[in-house]
C-alpha positions in Angstrom: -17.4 -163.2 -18.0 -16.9 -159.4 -17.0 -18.4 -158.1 -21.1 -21.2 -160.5 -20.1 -22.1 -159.5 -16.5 -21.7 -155.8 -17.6 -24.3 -156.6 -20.8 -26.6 -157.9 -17.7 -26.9 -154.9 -15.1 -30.6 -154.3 -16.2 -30.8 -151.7 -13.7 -28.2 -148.7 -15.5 -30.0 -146.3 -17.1 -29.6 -146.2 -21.0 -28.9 -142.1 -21.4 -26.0 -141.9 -18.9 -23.5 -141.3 -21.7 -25.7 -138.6 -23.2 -26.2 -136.7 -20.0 -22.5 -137.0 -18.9 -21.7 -135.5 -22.7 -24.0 -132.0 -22.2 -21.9 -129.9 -19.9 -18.9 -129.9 -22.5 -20.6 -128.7 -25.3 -22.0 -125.9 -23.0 -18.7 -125.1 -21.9 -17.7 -124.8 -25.6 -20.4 -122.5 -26.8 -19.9 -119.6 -24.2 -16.5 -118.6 -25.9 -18.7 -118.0 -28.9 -21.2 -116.1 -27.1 -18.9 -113.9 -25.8 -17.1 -112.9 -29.0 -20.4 -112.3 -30.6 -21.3 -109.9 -27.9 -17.9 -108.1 -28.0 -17.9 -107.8 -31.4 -21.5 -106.3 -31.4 -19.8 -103.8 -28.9 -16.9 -102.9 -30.8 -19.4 -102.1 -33.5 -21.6 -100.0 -31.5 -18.5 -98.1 -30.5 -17.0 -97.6 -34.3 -20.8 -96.8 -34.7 -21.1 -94.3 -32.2 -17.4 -92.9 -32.5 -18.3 -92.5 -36.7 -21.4 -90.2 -35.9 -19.6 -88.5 -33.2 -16.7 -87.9 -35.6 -19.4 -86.9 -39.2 -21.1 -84.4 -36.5 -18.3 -82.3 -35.6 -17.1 -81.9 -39.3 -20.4 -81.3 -40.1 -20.3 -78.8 -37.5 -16.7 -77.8 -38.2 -18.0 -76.8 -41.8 -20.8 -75.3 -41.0 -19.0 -73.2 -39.0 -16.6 -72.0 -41.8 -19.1 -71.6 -44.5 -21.1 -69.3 -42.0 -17.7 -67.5 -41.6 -16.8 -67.5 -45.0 -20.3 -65.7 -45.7 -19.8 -63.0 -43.4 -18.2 -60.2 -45.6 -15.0 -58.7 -43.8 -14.9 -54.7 -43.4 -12.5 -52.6 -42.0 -13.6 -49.7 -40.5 -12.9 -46.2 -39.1 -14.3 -43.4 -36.0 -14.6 -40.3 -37.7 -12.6 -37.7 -36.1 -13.6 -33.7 -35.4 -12.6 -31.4 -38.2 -10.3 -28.6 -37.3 -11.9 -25.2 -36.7 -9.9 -23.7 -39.8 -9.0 -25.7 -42.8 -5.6 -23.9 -44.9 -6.2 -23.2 -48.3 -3.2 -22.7 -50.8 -4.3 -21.3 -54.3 -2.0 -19.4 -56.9 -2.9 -15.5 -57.5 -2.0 -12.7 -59.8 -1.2 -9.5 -58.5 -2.9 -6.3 -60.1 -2.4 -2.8 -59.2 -4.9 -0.8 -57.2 -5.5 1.5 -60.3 -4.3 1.0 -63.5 -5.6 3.7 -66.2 -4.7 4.1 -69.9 -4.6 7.8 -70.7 -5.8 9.2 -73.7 -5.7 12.5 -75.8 -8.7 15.0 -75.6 -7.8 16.9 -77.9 -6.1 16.5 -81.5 -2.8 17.9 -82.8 0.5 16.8 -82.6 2.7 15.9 -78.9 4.8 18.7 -78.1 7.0 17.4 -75.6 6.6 14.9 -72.5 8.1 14.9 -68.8 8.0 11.1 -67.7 8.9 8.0 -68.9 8.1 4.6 -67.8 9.4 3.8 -64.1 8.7 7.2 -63.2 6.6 8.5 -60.0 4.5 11.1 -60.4 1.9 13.1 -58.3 -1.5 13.8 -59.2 -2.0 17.0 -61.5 2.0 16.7 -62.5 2.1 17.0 -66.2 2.8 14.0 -68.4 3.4 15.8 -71.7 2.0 18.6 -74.2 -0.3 19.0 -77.4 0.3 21.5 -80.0 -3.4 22.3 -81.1 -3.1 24.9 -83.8 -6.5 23.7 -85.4 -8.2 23.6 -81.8 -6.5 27.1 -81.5 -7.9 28.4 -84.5 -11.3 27.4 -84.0 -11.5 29.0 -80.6 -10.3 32.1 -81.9 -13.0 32.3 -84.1 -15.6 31.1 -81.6 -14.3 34.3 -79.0 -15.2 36.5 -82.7 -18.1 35.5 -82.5 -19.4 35.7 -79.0 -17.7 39.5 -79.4 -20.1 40.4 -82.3 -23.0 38.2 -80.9 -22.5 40.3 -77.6 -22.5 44.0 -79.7 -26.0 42.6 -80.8 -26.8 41.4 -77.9 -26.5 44.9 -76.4 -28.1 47.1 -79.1 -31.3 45.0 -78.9 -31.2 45.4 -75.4 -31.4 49.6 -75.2 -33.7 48.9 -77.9 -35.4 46.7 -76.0 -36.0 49.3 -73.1 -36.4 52.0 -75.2 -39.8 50.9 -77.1 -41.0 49.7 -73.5 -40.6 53.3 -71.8 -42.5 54.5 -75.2 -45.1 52.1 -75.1 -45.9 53.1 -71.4 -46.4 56.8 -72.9 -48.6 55.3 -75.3 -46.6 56.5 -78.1 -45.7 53.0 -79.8 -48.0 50.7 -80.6 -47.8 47.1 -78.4 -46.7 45.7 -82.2 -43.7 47.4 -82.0 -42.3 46.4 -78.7 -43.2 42.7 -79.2 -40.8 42.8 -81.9 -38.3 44.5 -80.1 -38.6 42.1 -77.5 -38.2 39.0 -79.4 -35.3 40.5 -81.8 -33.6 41.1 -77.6 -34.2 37.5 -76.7 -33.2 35.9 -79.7 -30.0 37.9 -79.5 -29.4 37.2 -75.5 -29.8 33.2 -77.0 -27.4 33.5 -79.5 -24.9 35.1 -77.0 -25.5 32.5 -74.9 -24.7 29.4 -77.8 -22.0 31.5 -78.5 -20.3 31.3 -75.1 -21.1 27.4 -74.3 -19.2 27.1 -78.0 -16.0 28.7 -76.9 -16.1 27.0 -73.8 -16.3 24.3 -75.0 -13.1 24.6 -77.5 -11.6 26.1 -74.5 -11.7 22.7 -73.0 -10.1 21.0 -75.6 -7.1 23.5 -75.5 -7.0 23.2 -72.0 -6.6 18.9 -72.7 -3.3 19.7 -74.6 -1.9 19.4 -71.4 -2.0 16.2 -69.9 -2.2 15.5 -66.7 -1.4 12.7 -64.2 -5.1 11.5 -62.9 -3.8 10.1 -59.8 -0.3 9.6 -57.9 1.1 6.4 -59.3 3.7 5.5 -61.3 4.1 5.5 -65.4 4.4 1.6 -66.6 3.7 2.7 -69.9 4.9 5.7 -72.9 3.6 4.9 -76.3 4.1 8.5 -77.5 6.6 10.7 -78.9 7.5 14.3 -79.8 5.6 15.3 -83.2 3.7 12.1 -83.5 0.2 13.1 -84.1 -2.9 12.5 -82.0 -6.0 11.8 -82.3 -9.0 12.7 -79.7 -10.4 9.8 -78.5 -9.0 7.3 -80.9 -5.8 5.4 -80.9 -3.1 3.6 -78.6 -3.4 5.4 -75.4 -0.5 8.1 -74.9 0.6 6.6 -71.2 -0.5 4.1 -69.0 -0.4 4.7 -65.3 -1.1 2.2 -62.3 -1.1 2.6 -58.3 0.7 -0.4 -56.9 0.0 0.7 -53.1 -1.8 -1.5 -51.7 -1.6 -3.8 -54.2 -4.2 -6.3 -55.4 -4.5 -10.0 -55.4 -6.9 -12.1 -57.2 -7.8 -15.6 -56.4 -10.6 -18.1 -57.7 -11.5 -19.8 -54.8 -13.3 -23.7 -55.5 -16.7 -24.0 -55.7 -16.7 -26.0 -52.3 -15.1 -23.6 -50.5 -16.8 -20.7 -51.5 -18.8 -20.5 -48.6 -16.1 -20.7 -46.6 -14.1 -17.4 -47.1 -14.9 -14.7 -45.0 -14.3 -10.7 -45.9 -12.0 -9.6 -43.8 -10.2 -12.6 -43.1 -6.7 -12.7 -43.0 -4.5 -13.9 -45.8 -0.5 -14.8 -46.3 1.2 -14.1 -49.5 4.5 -15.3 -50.9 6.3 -14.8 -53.6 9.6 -16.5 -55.2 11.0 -13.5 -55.7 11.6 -12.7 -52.0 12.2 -16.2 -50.8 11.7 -16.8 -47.0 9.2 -13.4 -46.6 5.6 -13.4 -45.8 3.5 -10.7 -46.6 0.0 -10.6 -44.7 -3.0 -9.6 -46.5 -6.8 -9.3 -45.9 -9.3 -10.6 -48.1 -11.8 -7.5 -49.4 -14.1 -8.4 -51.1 -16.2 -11.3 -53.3 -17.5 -11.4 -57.1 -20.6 -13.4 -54.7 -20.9 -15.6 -57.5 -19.6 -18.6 -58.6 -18.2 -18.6 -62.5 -20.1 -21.1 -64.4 -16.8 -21.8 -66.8 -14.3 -22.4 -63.9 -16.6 -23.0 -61.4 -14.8 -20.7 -59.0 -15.0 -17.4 -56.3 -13.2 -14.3 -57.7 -11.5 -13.1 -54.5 -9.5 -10.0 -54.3 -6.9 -9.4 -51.2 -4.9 -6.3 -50.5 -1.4 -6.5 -49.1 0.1 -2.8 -48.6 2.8 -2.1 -50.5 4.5 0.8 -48.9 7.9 0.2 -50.7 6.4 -0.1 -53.8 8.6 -4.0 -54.2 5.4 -5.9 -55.2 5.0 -5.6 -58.9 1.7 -5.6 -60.5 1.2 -8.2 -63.1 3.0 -11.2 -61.0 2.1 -14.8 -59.6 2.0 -15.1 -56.3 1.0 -18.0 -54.2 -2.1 -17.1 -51.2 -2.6 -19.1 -48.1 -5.9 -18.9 -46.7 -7.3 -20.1 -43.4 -11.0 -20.9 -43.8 -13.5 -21.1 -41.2 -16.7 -23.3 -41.2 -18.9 -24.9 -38.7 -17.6 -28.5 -36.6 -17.9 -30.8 -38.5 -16.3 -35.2 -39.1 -14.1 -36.2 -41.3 -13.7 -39.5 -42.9 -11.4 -40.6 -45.6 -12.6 -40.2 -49.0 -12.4 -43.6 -50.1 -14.9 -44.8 -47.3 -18.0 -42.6 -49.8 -21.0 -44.7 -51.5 -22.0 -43.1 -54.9 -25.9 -44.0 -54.8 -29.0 -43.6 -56.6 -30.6 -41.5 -53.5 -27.0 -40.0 -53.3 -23.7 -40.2 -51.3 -23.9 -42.5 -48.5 -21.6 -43.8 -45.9 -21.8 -47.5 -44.6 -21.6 -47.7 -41.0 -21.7 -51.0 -38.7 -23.7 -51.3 -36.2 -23.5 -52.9 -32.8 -25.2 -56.3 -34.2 -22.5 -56.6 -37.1 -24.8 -55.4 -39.4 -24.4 -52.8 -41.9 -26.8 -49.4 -41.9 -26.6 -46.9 -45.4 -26.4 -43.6 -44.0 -27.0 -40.7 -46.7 -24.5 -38.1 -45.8 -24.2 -34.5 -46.7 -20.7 -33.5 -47.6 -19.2 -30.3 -46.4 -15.4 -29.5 -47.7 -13.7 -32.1 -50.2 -9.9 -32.1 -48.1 -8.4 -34.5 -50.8 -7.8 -37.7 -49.1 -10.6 -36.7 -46.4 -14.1 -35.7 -47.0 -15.6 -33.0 -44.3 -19.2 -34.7 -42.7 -21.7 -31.7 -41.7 -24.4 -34.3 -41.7 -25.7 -38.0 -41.7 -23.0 -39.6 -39.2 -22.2 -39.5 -35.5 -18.2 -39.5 -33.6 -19.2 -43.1 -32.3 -20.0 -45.1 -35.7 -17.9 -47.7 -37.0 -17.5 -46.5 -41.1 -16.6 -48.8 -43.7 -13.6 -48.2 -45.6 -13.1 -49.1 -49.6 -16.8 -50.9 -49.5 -17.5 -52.9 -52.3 -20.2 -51.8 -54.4 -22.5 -55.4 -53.0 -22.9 -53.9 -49.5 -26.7 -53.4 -48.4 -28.5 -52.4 -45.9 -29.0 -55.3 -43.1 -25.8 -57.3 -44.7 -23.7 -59.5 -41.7 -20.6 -58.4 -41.9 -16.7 -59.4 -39.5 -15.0 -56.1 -38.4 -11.0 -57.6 -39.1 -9.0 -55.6 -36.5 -11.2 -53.3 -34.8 -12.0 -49.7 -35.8 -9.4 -46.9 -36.2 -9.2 -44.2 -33.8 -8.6 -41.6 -36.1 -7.5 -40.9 -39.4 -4.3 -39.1 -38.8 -3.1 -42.1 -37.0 -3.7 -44.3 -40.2 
C-alpha cells in the first residue's frame, strides 16, 4: 500500500534527486581549485625568487670580472731632491810638480849632494859633471875669438885709415870699399866667434846641476863616474813638490755638470784612519773622456807637513750642487720608443705616459728636472702592457715619500 501510494503522487517533480545531489559536488571541487591556485603561486614565487637569485650572480660576476680587469698599481709622491747630493769616488794623489832632470851636458858624474828623501831648495846643487871634452872645445873656441878679435882690430885702423885718405882724394873709392868689406867681414866673424864660446860656456856651466825648484828628491838613478849623455838617457834625479798636493778624480758623466770649481772637497786616506783633510776642487779637463766616459777633476789639499805622499789612493767626498729637482725610485722608469717615461695615475684611475727628462742617476732613485709634478700618483715596477688611458686600482694608497719606503 505505502510503495503504491508513493508510485501515485503525480504531483512530485521528477529532478528532485538531481537538484538535491549539486551542492556536494560543488563543495568537492573548491578544494581543487584552491590547490591549483596555490600551486600556481608557489610557482610564481620559485619563479620570481630564481630570477631574483640568476640576477644578482649575474651581477655579482659582472662585478668581479670588471674588478679582475682593472690592472692593480702601486704608486708613489715624488719627493724634493736635496740641495746637494754627496759624491764618493776613489783618487790618486800626484805631486804639485814632479820633474825628471836631465844632463846638459856630456862627460862623466863627478860627485852628487842628495839622495832620495832629501829636501832641497831651489838653485841647491844636486851633483857635478866632469866635462873635459866640453872643456876642451871651449878652450879652443876662446882661441879663436882671441885671433878673430886681433883681425877684427887691424881691419878696423885699416878701415879708418883708407877713409881719412879717400876724403884727401888720395885713394881711389876701390880701395876703401875693400877695406870696408875685409872690416865687416872680420867684425862678423868675431861675432860667430863669441856666440860659439858662449854657447860651450853653457854647457860647462850645465855640469852643475841644479835643483829647478824647492821639493824633495824621490828619485837618484846616477852615480860617481857613470857617464852621461846630453839629452839622452835615464834622467839623473827626479824631483816632485808635494805641497799642496794634487788629487785626481774622474767624475761620471751624469754628474759632470754638477761639480763646481771651487767647491769644497773631503779627503781620507787609510793611512791616517779617523782624519779628514779638506780640499777644494781647481780645476776641470771640461770634457768628458770618450773611453771612460768621465770628468778629470783635480783637488788640492795643502800639505804643509809634507805626510801626504804622492802616488797614493785616496778616497774624495764631494758635495754636488744642482738645481731642485723630484726624485722617484728607479724602478718606477718606462724605457720607450719616444724615450724614458714615467706612468702616472690620474684622478679618474686612469693612467697618463709622461716623458721625463732625467737629471742625476742616485742608484736606487732617479733625480726628475722635468715631465712630473710633487702631487702625481707614479707607478712603481709597471709592467711593460701599461698604456696611455688604461683603468687601473691604486692597492693601498700612494706613498708619501721614498725614504719612508
Amino acid at each position: 500500500m505505502n510503495a503504491s501510494t508513493l508510485e501515485c503522487k503525480p504531483d512530485q517533480p521528477a529532478g528532485r534527486t538531481l537538484r538535491e545531489s549539486s551542492p556536494v559536488k560543488s563543495r568537492r571541487a573548491w578544494p581543487i581549485t584552491l590547490m591549483i591556485l596555490f600551486g600556481l603561486a608557489g610557482f610564481g614565487v620559485l619563479a620570481v625568487m630564481g630570477i631574483r637569485s640568476r640576477s644578482a650572480s649575474a651581477t655579482a660576476l659582472q662585478l668581479q670580472t670588471n674588478s679582475a680587469a682593472e690592472l692593480s698599481v702601486a704608486v708613489v709622491t715624488p719627493e724634493k731632491a736635496p740641495a746637494t747630493v754627496s759624491l764618493d769616488l776613489p783618487g790618486q794623489t800626484q805631486a804639485y810638480i814632479q820633474s825628471p832632470i836631465f844632463a846638459q851636458t856630456t862627460g862623466y858624474l863627478k860627485r852628487w849632494y842628495f839622495d832620495i828623501g832629501a829636501k832641497v831648495k831651489a838653485g841647491d846643487v844636486l851633483a857635478e859633471i866632469d866635462t873635459p871634452q866640453v872643456d876642451q872645445q871651449l878652450n879652443q873656441a876662446k882661441a879663436n875669438l882671441r885671433q878673430a878679435q886681433a883681425a877684427l882690430d887691424l881691419a878696423r885702423v885699416t878701415y879708418a885709415r883708407d877713409r881719412d885718405l879717400l876724403q884727401r882724394k888720395v885713394i881711389a873709392q876701390q880701395d876703401f870699399d875693400t877695406a870696408e868689406s875685409d872690416f865687416r867681414s872680420k867684425e862678423a866673424t868675431v861675432n860667430a866667434n863669441a856666440a860659439a864660446v858662449s854657447q860651450l860656456q853653457a854647457l860647462q856651466d850645465f855640469k852643475i846641476v841644479r835643483a829647478p825648484f824647492t821639493g824633495v828628491v824621490i828619485a837618484r838613478n846616477t852615480d860617481i863616474g857613470q857617464i852621461v849623455n846630453a839629452g839622452s838617457g835615464a834622467p839623473l834625479f827626479t824631483m816632485a813638490q808635494v805641497s799642496p798636493l794634487r788629487i785626481y778624480v774622474n767624475v761620471p758623466e751624469r754628474m759632470a755638470g754638477y761639480v763646481q770649481v771651487s767647491g769644497p772637497a773631503t779627503v781620507t786616506f787609510n793611512e791616517f784612519p779617523g782624519q779628514k783633510f779638506q780640499g777644494k776642487v781647481v780645476r776641470t779637463a771640461r770634457a768628458i773622456d770618450p773611453n771612460s766616459r768621465t770628468l778629470l777633476t783635480e783637488i788640492d789639499v795643502a800639505n804643509d807637513s809634507e805626510q801626504l805622499l804622492p802616488g797614493a789612493y785616496a778616497p774624495v767626498h764631494l758635495d754636488t750642487s744642482g738645481p731642485q729637482s723630484l726624485l722617484v725610485p728607479a724602478n718606477a722608469l718606462l724605457f720607450r720608443s719616444e724615450g724614458t717615461a714615467l706612468g702616472v695615475v690620474g684622478p679618474d684611475g686612469r693612467v697618463r705616459i709622461k716623458k721625463i727628462k732625467i737629471g742625476r742617476d742616485l742608484g736606487g732613485q732617479l733625480e726628475i728636472v722635468d715631465g712630473i709634478s710633487p702631487t702625481d700618483q707614479v707607478i712603481v715596477n709597471p709592467v711593460d702592457s701599461l698604456s696611455d688611458g688604461m683603468l687601473v686600482r691604486v692597492s693601498g694608497g700612494p706613498v708619501k715619500g721614498i725614504s719612508e719606503r
